[in-house]
TIZAVEX-914553 format. One record per residue (C-alpha): residue in one letter; chain; x, y, z. Coordinates in pm, 1 decimal. Example, Ala and Ser with C-alpha at 12.3 -4.5 7.8 and 13.67 -1.06 7.14 Angstrom:
! residues 2
NODE fipa fitor        u        v        w
NODE    A     A   1230.0   -450.0    780.0
NODE    S     A   1367.0   -106.0    714.0
This chain:
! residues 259
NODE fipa fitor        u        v        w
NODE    X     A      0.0      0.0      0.0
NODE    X     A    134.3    330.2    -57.5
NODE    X     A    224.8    527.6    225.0
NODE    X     A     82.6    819.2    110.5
NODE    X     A   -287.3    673.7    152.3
NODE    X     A   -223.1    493.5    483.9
NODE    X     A   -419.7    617.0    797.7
NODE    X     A   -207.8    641.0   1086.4
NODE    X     A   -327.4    434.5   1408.8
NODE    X     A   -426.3    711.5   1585.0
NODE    X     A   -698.5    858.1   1350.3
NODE    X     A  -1010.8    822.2   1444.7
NODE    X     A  -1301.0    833.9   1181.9
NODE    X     A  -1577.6   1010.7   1201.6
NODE    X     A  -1839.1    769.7   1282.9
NODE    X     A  -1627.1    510.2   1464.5
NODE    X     A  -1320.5    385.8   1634.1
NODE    X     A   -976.2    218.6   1478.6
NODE    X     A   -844.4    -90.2   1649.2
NODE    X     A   -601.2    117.6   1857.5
NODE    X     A   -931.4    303.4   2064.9
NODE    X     A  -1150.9     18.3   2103.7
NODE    X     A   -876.4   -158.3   2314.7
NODE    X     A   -837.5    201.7   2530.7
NODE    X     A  -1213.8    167.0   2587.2
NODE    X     A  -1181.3   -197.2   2658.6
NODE    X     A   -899.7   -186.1   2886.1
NODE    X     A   -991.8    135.3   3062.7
NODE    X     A  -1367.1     16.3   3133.2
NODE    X     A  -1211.3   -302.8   3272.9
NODE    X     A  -1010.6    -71.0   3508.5
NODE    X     A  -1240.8    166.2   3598.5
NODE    X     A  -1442.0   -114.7   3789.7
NODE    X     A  -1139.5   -153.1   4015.4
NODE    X     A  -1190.2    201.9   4139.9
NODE    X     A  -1480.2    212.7   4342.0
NODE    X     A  -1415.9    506.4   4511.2
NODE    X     A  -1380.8    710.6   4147.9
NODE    X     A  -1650.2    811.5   3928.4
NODE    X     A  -1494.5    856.7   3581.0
NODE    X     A  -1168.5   1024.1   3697.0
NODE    X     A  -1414.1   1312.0   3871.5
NODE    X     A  -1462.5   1379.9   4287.9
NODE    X     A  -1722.0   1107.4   4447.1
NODE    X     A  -1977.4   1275.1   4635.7
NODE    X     A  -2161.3    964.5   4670.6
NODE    X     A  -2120.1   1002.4   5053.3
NODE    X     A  -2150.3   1383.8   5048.3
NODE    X     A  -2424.7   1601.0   5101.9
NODE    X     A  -2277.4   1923.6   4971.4
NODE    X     A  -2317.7   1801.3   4590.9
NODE    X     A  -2245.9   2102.0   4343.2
NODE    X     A  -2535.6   2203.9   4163.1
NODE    X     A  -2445.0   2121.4   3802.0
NODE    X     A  -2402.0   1748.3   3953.6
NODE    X     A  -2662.8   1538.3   3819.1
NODE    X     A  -2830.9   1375.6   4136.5
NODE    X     A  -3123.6   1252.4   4311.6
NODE    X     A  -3439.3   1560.3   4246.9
NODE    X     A  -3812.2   1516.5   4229.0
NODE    X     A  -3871.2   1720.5   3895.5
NODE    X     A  -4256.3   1693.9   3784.4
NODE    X     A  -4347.4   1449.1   3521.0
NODE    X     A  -4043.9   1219.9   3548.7
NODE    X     A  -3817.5   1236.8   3855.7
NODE    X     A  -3418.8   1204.0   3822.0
NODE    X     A  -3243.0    963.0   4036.7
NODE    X     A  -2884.1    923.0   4017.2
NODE    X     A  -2682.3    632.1   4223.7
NODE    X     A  -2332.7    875.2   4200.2
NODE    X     A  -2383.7   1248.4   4170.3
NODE    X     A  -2249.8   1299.2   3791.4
NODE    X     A  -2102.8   1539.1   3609.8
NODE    X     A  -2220.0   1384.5   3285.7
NODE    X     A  -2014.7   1166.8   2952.6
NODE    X     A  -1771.7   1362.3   2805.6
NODE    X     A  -1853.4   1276.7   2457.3
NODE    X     A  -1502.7   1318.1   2330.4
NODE    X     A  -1364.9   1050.3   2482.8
NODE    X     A  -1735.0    838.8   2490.7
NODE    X     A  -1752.4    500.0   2263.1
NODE    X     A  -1943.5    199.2   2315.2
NODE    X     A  -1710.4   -128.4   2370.8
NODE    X     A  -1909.1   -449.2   2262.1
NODE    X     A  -1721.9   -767.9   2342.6
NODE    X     A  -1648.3  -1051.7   2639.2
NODE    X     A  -1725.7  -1398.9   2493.1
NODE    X     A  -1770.3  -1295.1   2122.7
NODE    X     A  -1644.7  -1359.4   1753.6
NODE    X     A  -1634.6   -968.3   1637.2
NODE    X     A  -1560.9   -751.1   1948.3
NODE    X     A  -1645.9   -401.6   1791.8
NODE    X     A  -1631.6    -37.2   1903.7
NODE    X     A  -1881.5    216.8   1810.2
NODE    X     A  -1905.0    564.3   1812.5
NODE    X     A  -2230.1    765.0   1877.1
NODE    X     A  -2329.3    850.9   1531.3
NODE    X     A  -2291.6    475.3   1451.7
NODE    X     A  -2559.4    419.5   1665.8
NODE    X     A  -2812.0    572.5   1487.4
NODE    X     A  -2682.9    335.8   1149.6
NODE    X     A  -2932.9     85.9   1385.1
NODE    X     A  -3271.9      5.5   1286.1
NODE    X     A  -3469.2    254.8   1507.2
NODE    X     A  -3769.9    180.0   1765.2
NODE    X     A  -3985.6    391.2   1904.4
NODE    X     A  -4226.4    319.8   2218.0
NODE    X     A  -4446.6    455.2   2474.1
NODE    X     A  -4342.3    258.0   2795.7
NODE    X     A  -4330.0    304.6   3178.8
NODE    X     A  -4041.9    343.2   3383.5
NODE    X     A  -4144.9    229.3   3740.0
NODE    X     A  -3923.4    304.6   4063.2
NODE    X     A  -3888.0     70.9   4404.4
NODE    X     A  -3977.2    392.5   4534.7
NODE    X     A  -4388.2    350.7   4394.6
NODE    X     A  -4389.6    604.2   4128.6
NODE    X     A  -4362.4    552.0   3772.3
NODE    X     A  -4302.9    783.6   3480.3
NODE    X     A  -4446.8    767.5   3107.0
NODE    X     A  -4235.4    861.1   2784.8
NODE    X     A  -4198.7    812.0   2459.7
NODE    X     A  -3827.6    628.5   2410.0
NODE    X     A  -3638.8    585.1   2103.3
NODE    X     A  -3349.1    339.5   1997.3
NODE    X     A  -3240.0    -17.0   1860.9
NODE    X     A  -3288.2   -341.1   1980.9
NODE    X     A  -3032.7   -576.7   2130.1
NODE    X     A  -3080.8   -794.7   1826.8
NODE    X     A  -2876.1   -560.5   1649.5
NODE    X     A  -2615.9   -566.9   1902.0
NODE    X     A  -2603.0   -964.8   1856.3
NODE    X     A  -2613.9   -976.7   1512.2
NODE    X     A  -2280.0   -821.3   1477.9
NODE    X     A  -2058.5   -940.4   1790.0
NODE    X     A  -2204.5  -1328.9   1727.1
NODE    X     A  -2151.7  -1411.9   2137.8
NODE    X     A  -2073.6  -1758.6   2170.7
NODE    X     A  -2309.0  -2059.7   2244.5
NODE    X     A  -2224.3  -2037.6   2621.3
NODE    X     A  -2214.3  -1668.2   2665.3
NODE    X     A  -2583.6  -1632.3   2844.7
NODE    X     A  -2487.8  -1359.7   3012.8
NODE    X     A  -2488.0   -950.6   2958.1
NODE    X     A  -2273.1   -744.2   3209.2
NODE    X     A  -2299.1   -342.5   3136.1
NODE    X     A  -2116.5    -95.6   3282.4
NODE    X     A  -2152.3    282.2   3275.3
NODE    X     A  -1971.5    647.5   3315.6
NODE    X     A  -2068.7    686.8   3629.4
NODE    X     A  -1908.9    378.7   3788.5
NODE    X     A  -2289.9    234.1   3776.2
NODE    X     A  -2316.0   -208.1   3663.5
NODE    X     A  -2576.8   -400.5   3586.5
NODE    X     A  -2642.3   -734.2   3466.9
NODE    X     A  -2889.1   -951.3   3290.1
NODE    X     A  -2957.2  -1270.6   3085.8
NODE    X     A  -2898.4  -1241.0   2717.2
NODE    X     A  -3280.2  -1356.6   2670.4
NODE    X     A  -3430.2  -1123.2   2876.1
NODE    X     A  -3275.0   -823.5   2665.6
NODE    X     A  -3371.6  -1006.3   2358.0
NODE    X     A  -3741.8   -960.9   2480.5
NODE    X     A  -4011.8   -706.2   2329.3
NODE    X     A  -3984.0   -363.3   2403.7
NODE    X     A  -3653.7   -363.5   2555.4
NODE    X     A  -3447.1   -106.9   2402.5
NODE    X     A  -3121.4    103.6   2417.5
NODE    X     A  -3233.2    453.2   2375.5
NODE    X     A  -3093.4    735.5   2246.9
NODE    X     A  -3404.0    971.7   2220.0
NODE    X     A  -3671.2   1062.1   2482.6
NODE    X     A  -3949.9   1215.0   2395.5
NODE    X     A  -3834.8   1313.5   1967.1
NODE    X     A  -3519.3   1450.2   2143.9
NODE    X     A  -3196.9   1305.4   2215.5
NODE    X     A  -3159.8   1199.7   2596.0
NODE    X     A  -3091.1   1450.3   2815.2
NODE    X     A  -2771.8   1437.5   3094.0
NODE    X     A  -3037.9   1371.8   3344.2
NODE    X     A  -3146.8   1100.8   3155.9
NODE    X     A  -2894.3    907.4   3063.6
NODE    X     A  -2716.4   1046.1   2751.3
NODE    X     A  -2534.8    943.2   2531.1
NODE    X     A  -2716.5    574.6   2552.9
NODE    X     A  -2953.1    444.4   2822.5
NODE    X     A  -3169.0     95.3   2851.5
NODE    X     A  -3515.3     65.1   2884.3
NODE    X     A  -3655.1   -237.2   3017.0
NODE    X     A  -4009.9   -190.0   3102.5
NODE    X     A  -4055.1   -512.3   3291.7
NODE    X     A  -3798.0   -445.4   3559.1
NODE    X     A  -3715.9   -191.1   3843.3
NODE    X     A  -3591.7    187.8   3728.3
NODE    X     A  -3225.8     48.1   3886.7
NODE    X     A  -3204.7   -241.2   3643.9
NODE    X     A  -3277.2     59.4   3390.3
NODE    X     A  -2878.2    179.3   3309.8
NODE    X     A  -2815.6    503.5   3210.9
NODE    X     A  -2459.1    647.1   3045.1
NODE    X     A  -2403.0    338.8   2882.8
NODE    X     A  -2030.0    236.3   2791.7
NODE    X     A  -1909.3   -124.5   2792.1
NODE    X     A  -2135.2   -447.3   2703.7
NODE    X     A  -1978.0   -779.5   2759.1
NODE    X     A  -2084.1  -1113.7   2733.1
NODE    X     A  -2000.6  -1397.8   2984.9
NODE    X     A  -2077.9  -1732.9   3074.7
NODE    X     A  -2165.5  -1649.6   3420.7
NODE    X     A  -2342.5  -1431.8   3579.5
NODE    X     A  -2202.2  -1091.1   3765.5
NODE    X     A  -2400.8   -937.1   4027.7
NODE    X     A  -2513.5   -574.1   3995.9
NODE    X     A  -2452.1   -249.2   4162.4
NODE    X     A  -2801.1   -215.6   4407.7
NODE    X     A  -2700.3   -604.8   4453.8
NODE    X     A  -2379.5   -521.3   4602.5
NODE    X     A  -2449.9   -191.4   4746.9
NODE    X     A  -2779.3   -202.9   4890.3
NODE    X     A  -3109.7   -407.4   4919.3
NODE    X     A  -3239.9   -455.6   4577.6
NODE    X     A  -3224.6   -824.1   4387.2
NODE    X     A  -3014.6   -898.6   4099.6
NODE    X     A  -3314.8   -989.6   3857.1
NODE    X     A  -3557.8   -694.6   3943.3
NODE    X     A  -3872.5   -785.2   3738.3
NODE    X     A  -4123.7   -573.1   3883.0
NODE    X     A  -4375.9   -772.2   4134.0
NODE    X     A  -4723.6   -726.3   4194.1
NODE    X     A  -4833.0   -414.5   4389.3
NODE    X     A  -4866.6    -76.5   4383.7
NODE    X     A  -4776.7    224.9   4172.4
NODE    X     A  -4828.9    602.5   4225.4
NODE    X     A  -4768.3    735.4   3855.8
NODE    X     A  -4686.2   1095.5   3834.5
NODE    X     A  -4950.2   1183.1   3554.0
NODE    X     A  -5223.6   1054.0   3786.2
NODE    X     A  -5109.7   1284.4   4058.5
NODE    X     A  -4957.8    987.1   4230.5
NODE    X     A  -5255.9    875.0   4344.7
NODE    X     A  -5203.5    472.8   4455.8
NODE    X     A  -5283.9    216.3   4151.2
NODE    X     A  -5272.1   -158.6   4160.6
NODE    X     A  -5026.9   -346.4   3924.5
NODE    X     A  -5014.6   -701.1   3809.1
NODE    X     A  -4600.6   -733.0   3815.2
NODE    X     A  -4428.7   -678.3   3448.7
NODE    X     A  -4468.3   -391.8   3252.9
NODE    X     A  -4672.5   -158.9   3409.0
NODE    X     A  -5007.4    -64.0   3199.3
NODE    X     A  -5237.6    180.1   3396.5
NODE    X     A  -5641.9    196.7   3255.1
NODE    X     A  -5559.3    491.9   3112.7
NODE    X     A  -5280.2    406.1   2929.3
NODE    X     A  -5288.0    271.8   2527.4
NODE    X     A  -5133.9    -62.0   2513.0
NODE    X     A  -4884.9   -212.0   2242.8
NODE    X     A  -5067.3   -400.8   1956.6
NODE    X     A  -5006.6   -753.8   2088.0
């Protein structure tokens, strides 16, 4: 090849990542997990009441309230990419516009809190098919760990993201997410917890066992969080108490997916 057309290693391109930065992604999400006391290189607060106010942290805002496991200055989207890999034939890296080279989904769905309320919007994104399609996990990889920017994990089964209406978003409500909300990528599982729900998505690896989650290790909540029979206090029904079936939460008043 002549050298005058050769890329060097460091370039990236504009829609994705050369060899070179998908193993700085990989190896620096696999370290990051080793710092518990960091939150993406920035001060942890998590133990600190006197969080600055352009932290994003736990606030009841009307319509949808934000809750935040580490107060968060938000991604820095220069140095953001999405690392897809573990127990896979095609480890790849992906950059934010590639995301959107996905077949896009759009959905009405619930997001309902162990704290009783639940919030309605409108989510946008691709399906973890897509996601599959091109790594090719192998046969014994039933297992999805995810990490995020702001030292946040969670885990799952590979069948249960393979499920209807589960989605990684990257619009809310015909915008893209907000920092509040999770950009540059989020999940949306509608049949489990708001915790199980990962915001400031970074790293997705496949394994043949199963790795326990953040709430798991750090407080009271299970690793599977499906959402159990009860009750729900949505915001757009001034919180007033509601009974639920367990799932996806569908209110009388809200219109249901074709089936």
């Amino acid at each position: 090849m002549n050298s005058k057309n050769k890329k060097p290693d460091s370039l990236k391109t504009k829609k994705g990542f050369l060899r070179r930065d998908f193993l700085k992604l990989i190896s620096f999400a696999g370290f990051s997990t080793l710092l518990p006391g960091r939150v993406s290189g920035k001060e942890d607060y998590r133990n600190d009441k006197n969080v600055p106010k352009q932290y994003i942290q736990n606030r009841d805002v009307p319509g949808f309230h934000i809750r935040s496991a580490n107060p968060f200055l938000g991604v820095d989207m220069g140095n953001w990419g999405l690392a897809v890999g573990g127990m896979v034939k095609k480890p790849i890296g992906l950059g934010y516009e590639d995301l959107f080279g996905f077949k896009m989904v759009s959905q009405i769905s619930r997001l309902k809190c162990v704290e009783c309320w639940s919030a309605k919007a409108e989510w946008e994104g691709f399906e973890f098919s897509e996601l599959v399609e091109k790594v090719q996990p192998e046969p014994s990889a039933k297992f999805v760990y995810i990490q995020s920017a702001d030292s946040y994990y969670e885990s799952f089964l590979v069948e249960e993201l393979l499920r209807p209406r589960v989605l990684f978003v990257l619009k809310m409500n015909g915008k893209s997410l907000s920092k509040d909300h999770g950009y540059p990528l989020r999940l949306i599982a509608p049949f489990k917890y708001g915790y199980k729900n990962i915001k400031y998505i970074t790293s997705i690896k496949f394994l043949n066992t199963r790795k326990r989650n953040y709430w798991s290790n750090s407080g009271p909540y299970s690793v599977d969080g499906t959402i159990q029979p009860g009750i729900d206090h949505p915001l757009d029904f001034k919180k007033k108490p509601l009974p639920i079936n367990g799932g996806e939460v569908f209110h009388f008043f809200d219109k249901r997916p074709p089936v």
